[in-house]
N, CA, C and O atoms as CSV, one atom per row, in Angstrom:
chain,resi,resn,atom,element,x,y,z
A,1,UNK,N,N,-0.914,18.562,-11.894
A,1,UNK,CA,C,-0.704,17.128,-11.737
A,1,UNK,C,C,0.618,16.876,-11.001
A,1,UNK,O,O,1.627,17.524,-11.279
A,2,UNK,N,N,0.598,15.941,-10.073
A,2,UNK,CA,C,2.058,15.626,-9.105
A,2,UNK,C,C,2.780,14.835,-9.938
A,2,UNK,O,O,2.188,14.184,-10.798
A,3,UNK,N,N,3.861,14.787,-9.836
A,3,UNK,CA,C,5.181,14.038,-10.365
A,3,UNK,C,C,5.357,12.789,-9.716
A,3,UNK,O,O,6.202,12.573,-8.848
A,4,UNK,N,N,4.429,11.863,-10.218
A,4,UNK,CA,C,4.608,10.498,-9.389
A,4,UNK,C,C,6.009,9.603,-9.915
A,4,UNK,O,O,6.113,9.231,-11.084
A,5,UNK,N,N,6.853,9.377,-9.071
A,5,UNK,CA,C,7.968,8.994,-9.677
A,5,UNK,C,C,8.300,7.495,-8.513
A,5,UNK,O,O,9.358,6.871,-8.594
A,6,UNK,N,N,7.275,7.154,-7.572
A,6,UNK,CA,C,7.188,6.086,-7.028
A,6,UNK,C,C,5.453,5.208,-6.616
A,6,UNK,O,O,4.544,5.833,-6.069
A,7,UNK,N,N,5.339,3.813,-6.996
A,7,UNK,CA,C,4.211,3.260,-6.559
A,7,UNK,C,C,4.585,2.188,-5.825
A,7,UNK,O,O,5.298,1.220,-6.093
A,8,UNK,N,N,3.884,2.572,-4.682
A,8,UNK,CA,C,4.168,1.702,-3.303
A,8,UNK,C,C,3.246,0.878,-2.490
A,8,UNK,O,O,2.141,1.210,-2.062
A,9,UNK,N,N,3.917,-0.335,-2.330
A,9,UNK,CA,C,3.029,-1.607,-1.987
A,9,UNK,C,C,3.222,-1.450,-0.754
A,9,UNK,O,O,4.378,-1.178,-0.430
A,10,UNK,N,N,2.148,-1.567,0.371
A,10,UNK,CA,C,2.016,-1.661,1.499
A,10,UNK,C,C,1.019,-2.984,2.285
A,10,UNK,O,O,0.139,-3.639,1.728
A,11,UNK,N,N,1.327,-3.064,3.233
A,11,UNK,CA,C,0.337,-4.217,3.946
A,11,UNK,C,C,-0.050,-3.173,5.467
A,11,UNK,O,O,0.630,-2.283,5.980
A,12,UNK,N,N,-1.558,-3.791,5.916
A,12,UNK,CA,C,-1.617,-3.083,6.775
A,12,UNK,C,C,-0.857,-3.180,8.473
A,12,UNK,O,O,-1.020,-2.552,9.519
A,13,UNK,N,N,-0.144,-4.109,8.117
A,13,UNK,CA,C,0.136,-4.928,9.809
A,13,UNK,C,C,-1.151,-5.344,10.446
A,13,UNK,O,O,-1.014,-5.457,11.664
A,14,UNK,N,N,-1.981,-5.525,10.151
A,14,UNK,CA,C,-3.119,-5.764,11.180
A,14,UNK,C,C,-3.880,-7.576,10.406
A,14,UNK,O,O,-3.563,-8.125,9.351
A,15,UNK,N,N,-4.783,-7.976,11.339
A,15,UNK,CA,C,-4.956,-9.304,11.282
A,15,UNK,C,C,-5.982,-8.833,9.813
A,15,UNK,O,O,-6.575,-7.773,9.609
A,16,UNK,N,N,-5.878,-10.277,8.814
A,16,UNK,CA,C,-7.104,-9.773,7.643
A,16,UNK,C,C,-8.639,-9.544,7.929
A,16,UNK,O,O,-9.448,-9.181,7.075
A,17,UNK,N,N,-8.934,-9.819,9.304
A,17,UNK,CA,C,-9.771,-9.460,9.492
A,17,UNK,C,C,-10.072,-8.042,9.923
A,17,UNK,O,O,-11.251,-7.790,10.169
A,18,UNK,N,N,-9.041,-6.938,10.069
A,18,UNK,CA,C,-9.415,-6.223,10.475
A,18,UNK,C,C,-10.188,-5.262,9.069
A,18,UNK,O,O,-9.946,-5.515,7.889
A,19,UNK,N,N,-11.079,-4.214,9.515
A,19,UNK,CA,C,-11.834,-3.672,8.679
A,19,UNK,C,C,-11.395,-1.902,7.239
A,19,UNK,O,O,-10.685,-1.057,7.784
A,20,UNK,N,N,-11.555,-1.763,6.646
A,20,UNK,CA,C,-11.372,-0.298,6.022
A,20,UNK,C,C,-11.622,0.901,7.079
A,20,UNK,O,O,-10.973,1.937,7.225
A,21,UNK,N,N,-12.429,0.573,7.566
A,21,UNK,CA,C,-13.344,1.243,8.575
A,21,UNK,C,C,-12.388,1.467,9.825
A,21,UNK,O,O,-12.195,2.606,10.251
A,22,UNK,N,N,-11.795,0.352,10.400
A,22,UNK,CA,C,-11.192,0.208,11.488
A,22,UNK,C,C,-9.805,0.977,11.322
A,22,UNK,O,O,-9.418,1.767,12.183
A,23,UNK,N,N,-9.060,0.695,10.136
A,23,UNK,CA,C,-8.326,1.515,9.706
A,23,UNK,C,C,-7.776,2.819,9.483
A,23,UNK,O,O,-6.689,3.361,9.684
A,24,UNK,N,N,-9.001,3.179,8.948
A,24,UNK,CA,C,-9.377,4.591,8.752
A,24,UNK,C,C,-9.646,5.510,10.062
A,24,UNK,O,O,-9.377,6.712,10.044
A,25,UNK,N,N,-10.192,4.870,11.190
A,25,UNK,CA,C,-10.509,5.185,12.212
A,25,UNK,C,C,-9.203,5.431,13.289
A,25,UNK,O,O,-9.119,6.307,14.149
A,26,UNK,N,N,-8.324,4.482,12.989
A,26,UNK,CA,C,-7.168,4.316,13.515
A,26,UNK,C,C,-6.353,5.437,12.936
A,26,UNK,O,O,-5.747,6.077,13.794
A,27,UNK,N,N,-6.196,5.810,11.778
A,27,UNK,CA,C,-5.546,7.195,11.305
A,27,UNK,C,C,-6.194,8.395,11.861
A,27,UNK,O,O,-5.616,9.452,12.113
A,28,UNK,N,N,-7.251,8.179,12.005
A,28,UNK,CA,C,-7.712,9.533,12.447
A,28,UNK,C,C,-7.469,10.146,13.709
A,28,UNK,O,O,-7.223,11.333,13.919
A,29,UNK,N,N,-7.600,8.869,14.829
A,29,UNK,CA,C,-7.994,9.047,15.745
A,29,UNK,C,C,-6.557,8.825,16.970
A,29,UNK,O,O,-6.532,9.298,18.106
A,30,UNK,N,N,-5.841,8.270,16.539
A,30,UNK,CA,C,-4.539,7.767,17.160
A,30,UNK,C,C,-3.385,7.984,16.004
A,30,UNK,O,O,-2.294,8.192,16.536
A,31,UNK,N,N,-3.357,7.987,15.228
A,31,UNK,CA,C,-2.659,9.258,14.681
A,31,UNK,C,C,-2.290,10.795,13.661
A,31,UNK,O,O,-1.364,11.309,13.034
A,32,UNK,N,N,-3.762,11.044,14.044
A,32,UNK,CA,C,-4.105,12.144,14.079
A,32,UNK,C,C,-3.715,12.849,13.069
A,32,UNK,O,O,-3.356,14.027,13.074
A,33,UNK,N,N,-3.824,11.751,11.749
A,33,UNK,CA,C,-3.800,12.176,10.135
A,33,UNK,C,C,-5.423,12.405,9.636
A,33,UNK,O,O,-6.530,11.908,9.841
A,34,UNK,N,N,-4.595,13.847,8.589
A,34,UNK,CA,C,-6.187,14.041,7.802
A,34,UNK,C,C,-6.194,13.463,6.526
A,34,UNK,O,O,-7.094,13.388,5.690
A,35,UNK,N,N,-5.338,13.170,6.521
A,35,UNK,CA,C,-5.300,12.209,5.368
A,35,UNK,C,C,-5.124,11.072,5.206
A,35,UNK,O,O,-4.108,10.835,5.859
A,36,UNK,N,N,-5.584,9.821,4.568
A,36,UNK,CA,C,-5.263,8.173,4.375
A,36,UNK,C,C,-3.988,7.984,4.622
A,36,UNK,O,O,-3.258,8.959,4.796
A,37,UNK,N,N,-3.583,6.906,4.668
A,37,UNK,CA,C,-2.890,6.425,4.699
A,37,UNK,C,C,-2.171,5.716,3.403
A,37,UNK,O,O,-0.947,5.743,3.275
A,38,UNK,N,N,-2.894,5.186,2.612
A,38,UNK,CA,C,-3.226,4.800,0.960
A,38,UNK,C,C,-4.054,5.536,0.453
A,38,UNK,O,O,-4.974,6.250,0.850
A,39,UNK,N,N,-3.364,5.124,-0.986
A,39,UNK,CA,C,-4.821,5.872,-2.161
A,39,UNK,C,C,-5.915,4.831,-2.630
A,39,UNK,O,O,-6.975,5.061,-3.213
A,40,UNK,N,N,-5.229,3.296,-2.107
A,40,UNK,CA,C,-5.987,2.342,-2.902
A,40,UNK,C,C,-6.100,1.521,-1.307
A,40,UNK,O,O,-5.315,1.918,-0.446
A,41,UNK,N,N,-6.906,0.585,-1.007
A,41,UNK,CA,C,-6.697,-0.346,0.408
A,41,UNK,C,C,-7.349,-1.904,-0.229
A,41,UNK,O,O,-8.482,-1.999,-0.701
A,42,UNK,N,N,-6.757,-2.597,-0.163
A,42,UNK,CA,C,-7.570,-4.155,-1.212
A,42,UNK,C,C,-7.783,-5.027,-0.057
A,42,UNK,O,O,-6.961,-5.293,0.819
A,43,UNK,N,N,-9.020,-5.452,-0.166
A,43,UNK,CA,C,-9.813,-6.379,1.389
A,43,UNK,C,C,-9.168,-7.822,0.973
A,43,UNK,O,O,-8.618,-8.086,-0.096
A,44,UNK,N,N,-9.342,-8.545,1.903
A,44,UNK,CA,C,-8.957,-9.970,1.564
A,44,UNK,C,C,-9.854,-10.916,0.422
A,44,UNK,O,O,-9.515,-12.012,-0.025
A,45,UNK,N,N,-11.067,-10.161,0.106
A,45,UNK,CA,C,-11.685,-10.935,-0.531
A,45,UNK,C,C,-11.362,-9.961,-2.565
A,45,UNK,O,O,-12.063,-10.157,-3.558
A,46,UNK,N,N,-10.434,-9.263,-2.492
A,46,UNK,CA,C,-10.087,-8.976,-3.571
A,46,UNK,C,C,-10.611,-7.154,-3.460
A,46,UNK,O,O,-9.801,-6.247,-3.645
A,47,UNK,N,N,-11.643,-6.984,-3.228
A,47,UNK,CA,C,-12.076,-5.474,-3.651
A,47,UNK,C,C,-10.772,-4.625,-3.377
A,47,UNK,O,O,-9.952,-4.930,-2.511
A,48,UNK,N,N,-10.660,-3.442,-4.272
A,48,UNK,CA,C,-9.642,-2.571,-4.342
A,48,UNK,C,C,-10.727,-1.257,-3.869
A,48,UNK,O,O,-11.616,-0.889,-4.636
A,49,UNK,N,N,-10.506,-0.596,-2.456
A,49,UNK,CA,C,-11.429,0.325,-2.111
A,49,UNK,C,C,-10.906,1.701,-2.202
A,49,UNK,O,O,-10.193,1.993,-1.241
A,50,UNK,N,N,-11.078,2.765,-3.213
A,50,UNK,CA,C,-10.522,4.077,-3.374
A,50,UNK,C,C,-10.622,5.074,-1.959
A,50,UNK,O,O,-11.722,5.554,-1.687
A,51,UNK,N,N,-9.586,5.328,-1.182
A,51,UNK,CA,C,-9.664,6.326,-0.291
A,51,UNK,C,C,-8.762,7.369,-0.524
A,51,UNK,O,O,-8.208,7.961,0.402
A,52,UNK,N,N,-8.593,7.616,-1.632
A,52,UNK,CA,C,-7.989,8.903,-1.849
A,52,UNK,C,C,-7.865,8.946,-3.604
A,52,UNK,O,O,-7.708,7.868,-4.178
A,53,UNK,N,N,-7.947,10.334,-4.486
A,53,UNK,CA,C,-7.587,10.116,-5.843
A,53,UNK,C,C,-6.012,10.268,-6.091
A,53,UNK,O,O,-5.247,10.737,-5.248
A,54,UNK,N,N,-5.733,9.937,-7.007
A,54,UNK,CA,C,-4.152,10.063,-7.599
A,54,UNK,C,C,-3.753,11.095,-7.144
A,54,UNK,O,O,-2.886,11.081,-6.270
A,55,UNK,N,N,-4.451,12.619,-7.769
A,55,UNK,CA,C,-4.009,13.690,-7.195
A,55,UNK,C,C,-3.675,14.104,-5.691
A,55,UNK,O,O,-2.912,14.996,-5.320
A,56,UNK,N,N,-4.409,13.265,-4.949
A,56,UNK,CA,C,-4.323,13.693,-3.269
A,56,UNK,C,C,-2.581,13.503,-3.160
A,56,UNK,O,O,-1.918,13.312,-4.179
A,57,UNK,N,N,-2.009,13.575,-1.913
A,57,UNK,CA,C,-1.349,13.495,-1.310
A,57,UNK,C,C,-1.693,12.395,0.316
A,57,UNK,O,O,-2.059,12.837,1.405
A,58,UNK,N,N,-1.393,10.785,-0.076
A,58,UNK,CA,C,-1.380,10.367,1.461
A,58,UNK,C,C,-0.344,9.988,2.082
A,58,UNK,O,O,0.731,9.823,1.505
A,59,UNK,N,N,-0.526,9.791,3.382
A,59,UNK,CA,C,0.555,9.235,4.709
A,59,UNK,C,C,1.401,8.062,4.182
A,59,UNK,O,O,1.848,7.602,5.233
A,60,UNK,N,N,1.779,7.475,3.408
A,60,UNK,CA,C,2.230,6.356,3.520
A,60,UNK,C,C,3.895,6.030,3.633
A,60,UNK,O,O,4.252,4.991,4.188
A,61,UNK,N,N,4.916,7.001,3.063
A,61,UNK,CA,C,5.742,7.059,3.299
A,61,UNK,C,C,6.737,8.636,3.357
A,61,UNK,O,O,6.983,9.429,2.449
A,62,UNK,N,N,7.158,8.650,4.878
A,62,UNK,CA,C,7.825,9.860,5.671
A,62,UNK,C,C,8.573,10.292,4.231
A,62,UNK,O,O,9.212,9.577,3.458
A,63,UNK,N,N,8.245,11.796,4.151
A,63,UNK,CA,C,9.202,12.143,3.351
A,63,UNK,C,C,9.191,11.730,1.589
A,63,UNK,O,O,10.134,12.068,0.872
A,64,UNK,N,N,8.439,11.251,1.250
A,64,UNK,CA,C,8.495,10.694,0.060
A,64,UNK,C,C,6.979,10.910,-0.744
A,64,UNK,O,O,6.889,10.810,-1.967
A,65,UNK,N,N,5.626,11.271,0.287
A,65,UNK,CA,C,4.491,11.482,-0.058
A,65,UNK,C,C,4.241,12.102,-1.317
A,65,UNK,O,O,3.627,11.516,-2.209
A,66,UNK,N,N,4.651,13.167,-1.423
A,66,UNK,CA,C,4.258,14.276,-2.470
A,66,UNK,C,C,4.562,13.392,-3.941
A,66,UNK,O,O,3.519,13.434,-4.593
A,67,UNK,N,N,5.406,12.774,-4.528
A,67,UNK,CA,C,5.853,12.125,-5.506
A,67,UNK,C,C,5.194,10.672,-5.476
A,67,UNK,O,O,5.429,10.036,-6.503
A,68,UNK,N,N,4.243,9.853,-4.307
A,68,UNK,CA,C,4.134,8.641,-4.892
A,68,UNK,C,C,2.844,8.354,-4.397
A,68,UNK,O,O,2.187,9.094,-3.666
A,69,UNK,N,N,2.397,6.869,-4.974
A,69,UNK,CA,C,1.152,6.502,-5.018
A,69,UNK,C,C,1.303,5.165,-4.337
A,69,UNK,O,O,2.076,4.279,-4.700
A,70,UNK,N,N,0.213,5.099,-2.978
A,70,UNK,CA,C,-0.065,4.106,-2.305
A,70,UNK,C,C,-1.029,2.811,-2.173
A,70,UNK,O,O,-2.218,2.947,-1.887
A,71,UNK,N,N,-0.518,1.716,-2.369
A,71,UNK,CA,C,-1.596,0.340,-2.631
A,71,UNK,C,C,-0.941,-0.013,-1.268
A,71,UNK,O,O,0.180,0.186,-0.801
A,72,UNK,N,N,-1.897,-0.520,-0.878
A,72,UNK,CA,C,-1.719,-1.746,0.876
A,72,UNK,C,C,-2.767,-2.821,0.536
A,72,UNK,O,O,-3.791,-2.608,-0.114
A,73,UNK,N,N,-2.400,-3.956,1.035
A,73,UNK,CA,C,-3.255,-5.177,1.205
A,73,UNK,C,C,-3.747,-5.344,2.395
A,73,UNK,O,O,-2.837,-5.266,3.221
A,74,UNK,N,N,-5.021,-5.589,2.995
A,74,UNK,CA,C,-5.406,-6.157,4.244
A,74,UNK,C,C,-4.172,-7.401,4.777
A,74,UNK,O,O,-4.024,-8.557,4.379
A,75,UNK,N,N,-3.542,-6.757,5.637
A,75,UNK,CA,C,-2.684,-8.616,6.310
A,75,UNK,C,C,-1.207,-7.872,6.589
A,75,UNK,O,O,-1.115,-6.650,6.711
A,76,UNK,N,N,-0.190,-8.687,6.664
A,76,UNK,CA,C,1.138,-9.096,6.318
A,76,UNK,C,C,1.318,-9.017,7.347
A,76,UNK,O,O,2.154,-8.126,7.496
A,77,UNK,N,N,0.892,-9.640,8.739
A,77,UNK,CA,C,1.506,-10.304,9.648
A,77,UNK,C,C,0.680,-11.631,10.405
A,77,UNK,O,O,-0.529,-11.847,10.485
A,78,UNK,N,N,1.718,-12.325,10.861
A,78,UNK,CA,C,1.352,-13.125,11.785
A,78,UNK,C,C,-0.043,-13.258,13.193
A,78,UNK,O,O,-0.680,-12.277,13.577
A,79,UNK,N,N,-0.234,-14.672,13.733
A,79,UNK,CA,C,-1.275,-14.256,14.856
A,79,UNK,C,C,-0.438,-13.154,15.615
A,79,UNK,O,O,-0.977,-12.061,15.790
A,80,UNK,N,N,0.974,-13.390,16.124
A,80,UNK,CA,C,1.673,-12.296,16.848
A,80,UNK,C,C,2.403,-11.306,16.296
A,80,UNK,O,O,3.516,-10.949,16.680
A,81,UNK,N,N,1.806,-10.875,15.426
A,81,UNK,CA,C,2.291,-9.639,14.695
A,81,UNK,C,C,3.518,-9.527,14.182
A,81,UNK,O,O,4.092,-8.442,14.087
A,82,UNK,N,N,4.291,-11.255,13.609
A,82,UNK,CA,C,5.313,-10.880,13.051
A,82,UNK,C,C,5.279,-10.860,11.240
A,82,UNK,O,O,4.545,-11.546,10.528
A,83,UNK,N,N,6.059,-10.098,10.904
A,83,UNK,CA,C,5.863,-10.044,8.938
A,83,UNK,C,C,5.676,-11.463,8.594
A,83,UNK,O,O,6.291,-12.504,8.824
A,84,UNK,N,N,4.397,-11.068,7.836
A,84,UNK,CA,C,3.679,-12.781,7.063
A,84,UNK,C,C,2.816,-12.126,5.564
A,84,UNK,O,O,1.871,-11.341,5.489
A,85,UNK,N,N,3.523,-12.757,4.601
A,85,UNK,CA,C,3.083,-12.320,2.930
A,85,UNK,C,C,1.780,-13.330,2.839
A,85,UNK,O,O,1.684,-14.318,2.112
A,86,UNK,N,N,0.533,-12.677,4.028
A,86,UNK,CA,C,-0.386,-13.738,3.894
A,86,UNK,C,C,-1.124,-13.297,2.883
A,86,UNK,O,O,-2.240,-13.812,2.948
A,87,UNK,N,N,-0.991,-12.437,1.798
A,87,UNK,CA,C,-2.066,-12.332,0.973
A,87,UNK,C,C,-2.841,-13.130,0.257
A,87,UNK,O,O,-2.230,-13.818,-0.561
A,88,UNK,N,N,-4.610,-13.334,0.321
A,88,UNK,CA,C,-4.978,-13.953,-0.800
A,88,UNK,C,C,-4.903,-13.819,-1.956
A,88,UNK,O,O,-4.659,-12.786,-2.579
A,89,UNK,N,N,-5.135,-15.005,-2.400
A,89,UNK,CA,C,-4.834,-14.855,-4.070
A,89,UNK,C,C,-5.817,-13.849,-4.935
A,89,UNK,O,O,-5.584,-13.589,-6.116
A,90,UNK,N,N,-6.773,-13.394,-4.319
A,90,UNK,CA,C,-7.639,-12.463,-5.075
A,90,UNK,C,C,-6.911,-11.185,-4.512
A,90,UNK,O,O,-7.037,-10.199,-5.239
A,91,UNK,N,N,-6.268,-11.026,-3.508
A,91,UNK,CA,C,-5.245,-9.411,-2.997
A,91,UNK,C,C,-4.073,-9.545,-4.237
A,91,UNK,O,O,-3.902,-8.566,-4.964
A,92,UNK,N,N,-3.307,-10.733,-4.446
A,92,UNK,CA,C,-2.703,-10.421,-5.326
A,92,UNK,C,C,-2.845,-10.212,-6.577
A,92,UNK,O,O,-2.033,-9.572,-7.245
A,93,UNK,N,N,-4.076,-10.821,-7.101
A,93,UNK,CA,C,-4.638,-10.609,-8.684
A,93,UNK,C,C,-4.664,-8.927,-8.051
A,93,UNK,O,O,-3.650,-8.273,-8.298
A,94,UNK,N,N,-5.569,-8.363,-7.407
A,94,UNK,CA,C,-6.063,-6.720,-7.464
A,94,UNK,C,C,-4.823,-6.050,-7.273
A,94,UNK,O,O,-4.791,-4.891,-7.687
A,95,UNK,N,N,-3.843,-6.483,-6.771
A,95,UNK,CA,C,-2.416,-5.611,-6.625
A,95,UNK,C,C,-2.088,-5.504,-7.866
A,95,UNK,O,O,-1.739,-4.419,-8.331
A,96,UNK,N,N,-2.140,-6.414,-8.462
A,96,UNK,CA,C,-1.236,-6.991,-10.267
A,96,UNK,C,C,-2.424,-5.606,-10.567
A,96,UNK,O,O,-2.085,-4.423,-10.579
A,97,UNK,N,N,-3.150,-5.866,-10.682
A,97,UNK,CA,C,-4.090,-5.124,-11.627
A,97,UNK,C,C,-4.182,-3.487,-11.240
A,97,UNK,O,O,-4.434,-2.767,-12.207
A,98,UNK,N,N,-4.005,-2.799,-9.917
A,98,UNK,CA,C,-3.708,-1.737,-9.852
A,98,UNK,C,C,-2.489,-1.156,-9.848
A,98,UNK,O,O,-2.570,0.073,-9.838
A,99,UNK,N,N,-1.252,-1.639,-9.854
A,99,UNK,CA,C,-0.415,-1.653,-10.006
A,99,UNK,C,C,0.208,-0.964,-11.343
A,99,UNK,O,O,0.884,0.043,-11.556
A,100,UNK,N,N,-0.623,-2.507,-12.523
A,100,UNK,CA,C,-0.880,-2.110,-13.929
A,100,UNK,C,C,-1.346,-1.154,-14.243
A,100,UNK,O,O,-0.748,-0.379,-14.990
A,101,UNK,N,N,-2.518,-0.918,-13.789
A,101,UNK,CA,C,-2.869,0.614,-13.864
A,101,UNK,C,C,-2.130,1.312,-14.031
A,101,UNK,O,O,-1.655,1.619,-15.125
A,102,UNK,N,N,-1.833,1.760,-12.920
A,102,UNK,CA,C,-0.935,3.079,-12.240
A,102,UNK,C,C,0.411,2.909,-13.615
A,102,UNK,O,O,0.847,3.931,-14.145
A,103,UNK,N,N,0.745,1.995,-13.888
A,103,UNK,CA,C,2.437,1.952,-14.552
A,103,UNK,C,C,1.805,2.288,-16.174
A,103,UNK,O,O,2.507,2.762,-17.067
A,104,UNK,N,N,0.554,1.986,-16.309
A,104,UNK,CA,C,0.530,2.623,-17.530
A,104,UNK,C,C,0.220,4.338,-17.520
A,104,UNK,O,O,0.824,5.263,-18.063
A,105,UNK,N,N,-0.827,4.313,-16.774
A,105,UNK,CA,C,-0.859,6.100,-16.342
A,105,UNK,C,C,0.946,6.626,-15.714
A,105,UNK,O,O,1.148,7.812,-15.455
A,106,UNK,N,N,1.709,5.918,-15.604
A,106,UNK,CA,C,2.692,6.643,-14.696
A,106,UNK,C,C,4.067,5.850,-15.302
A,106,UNK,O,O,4.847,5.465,-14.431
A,107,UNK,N,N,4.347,5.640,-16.360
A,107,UNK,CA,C,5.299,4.816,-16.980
A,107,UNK,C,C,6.915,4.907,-16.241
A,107,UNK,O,O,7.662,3.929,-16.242
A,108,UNK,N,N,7.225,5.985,-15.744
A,108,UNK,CA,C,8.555,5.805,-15.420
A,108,UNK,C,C,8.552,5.651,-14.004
A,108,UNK,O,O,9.684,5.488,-13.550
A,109,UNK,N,N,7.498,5.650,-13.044
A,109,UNK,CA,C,7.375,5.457,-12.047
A,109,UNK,C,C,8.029,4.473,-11.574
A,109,UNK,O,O,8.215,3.723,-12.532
A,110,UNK,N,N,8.645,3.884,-10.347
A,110,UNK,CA,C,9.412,2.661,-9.865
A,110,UNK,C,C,8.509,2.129,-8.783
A,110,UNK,O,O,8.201,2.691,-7.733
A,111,UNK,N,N,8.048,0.661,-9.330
A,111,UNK,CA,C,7.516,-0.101,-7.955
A,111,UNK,C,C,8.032,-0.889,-6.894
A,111,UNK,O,O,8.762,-1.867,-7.051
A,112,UNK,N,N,7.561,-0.357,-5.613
A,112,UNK,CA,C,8.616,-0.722,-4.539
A,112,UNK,C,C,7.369,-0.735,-3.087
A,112,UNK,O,O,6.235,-0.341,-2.813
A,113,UNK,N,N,8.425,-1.411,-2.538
A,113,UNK,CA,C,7.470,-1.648,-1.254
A,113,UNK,C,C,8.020,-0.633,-0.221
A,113,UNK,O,O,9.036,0.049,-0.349
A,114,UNK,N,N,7.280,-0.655,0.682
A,114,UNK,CA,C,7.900,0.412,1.526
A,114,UNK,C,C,8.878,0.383,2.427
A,114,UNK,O,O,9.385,1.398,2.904
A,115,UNK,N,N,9.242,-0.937,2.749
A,115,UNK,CA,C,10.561,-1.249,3.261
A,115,UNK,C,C,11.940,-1.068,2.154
A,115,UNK,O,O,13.122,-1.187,2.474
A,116,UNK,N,N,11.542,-0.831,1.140
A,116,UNK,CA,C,12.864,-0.329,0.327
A,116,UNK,C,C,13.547,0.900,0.424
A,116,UNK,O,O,14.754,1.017,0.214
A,117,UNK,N,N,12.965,1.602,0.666
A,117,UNK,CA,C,13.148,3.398,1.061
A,117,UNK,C,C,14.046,3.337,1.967
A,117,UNK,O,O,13.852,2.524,2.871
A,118,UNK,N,N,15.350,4.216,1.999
A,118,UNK,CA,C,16.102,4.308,2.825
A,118,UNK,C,C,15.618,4.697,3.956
A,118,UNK,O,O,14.689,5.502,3.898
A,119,UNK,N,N,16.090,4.256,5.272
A,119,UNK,CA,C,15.749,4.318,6.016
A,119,UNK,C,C,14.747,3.945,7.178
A,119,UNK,O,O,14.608,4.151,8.384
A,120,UNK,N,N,14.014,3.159,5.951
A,120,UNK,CA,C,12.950,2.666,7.194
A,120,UNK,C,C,13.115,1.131,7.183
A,120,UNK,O,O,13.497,0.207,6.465
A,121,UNK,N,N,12.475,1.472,8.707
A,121,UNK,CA,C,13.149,-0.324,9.492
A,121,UNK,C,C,11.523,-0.687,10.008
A,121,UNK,O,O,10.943,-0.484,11.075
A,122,UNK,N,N,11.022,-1.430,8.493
A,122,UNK,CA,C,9.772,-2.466,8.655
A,122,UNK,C,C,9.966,-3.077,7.367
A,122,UNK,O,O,10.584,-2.700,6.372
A,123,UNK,N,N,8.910,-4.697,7.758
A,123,UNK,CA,C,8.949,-5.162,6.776
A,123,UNK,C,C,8.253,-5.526,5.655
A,123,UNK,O,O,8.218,-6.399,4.788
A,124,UNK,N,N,7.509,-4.136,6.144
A,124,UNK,CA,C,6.299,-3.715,4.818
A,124,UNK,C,C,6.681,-3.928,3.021
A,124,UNK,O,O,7.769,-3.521,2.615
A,125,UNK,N,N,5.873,-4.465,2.230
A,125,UNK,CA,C,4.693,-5.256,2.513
A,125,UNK,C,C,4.986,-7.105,3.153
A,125,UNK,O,O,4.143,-7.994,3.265
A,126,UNK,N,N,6.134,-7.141,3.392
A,126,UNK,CA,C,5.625,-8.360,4.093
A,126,UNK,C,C,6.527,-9.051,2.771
A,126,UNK,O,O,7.373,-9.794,3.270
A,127,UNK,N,N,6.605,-9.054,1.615
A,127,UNK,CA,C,6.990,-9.739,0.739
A,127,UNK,C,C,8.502,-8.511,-0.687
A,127,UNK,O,O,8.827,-7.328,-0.581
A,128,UNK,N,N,8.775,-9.145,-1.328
A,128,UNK,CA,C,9.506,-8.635,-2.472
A,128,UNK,C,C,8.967,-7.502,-2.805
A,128,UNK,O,O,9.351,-6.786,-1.880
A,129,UNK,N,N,8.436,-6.943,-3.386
A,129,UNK,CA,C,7.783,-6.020,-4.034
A,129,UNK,C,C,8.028,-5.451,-5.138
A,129,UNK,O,O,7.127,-5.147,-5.920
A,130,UNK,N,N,9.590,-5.168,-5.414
A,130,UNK,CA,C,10.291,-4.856,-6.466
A,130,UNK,C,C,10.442,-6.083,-7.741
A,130,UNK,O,O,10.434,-6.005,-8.970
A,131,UNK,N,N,10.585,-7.279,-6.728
A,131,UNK,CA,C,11.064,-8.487,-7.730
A,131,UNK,C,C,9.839,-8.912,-8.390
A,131,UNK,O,O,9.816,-9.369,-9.533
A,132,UNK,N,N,8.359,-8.678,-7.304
A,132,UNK,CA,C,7.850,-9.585,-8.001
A,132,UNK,C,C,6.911,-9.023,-9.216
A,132,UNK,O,O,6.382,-9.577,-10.180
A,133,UNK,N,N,6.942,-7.489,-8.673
A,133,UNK,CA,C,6.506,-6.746,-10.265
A,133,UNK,C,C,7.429,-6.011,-11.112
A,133,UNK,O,O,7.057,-4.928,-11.563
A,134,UNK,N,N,8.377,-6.379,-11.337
A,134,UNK,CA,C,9.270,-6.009,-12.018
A,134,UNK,C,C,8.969,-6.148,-13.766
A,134,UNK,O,O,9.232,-5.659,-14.865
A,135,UNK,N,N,8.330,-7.047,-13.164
A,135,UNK,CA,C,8.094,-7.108,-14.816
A,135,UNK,C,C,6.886,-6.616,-15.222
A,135,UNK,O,O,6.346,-7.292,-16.097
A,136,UNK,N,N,6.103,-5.320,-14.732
A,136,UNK,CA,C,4.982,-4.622,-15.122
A,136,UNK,C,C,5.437,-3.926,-15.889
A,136,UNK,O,O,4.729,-3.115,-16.485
């Protein structure tokens, strides 16, 4: 079992319309990961879609993979691609709720978005992440 000692909120940058499918396709194919990107991906209309188990190892943050577990929302930008916390309200009920999950399976774990991590310059997920589940 891995030592999950971080759970990380992500958005995809892409419009909510774009697809799981389209996504997935986009990792594969342009950047040339064999693995997800997330463990969890939540559509705009709420579904939380499993592309990877706990145990895997995915792409989501340089350097930090092996120890943490990845949630992204369909959205968090603008028509011109600038950071926008457009999530629906059914993305944020399924975040709350996998989130919860994970913090009871993973109690000392720290939730954070991926712009918190030293070093990286985005403004993934688009919103707080730390503040606003802090209290899970």
């Amino acid at each position: 079992m891995r030592n999950i000692t971080h759970l990380v909120v992500h958005c995809t940058a892409t419009p909510q319309s774009a697809t799981v499918a389209s996504i997935q396709r986009y990792w594969r194919e342009v950047m040339k990961w064999k693995s997800p990107g997330y463990h969890i991906i939540v559509t705009p209309a709420g579904a939380a879609v499993r592309l990877a188990s706990d145990t895997d190892t995915c792409n989501g943050v340089k350097g930090h993979n092996a120890s943490s577990l990845h949630v992204s929302y369909i959205g968090g930008v603008d028509a011109n691609g600038k950071p926008l916390d457009n999530r629906t309200p059914e993305q944020k009920a399924t975040l709350r709720l996998v989130l919860k999950a994970w913090r009871e399976k993973y109690p000392t774990a720290r939730i954070q978005g991926h712009r918190d991590f030293e070093g990286v310059a985005k403004a993934c997920p688009s919103f707080d992440a730390r503040a606003e589940y802090a209290a899970l």
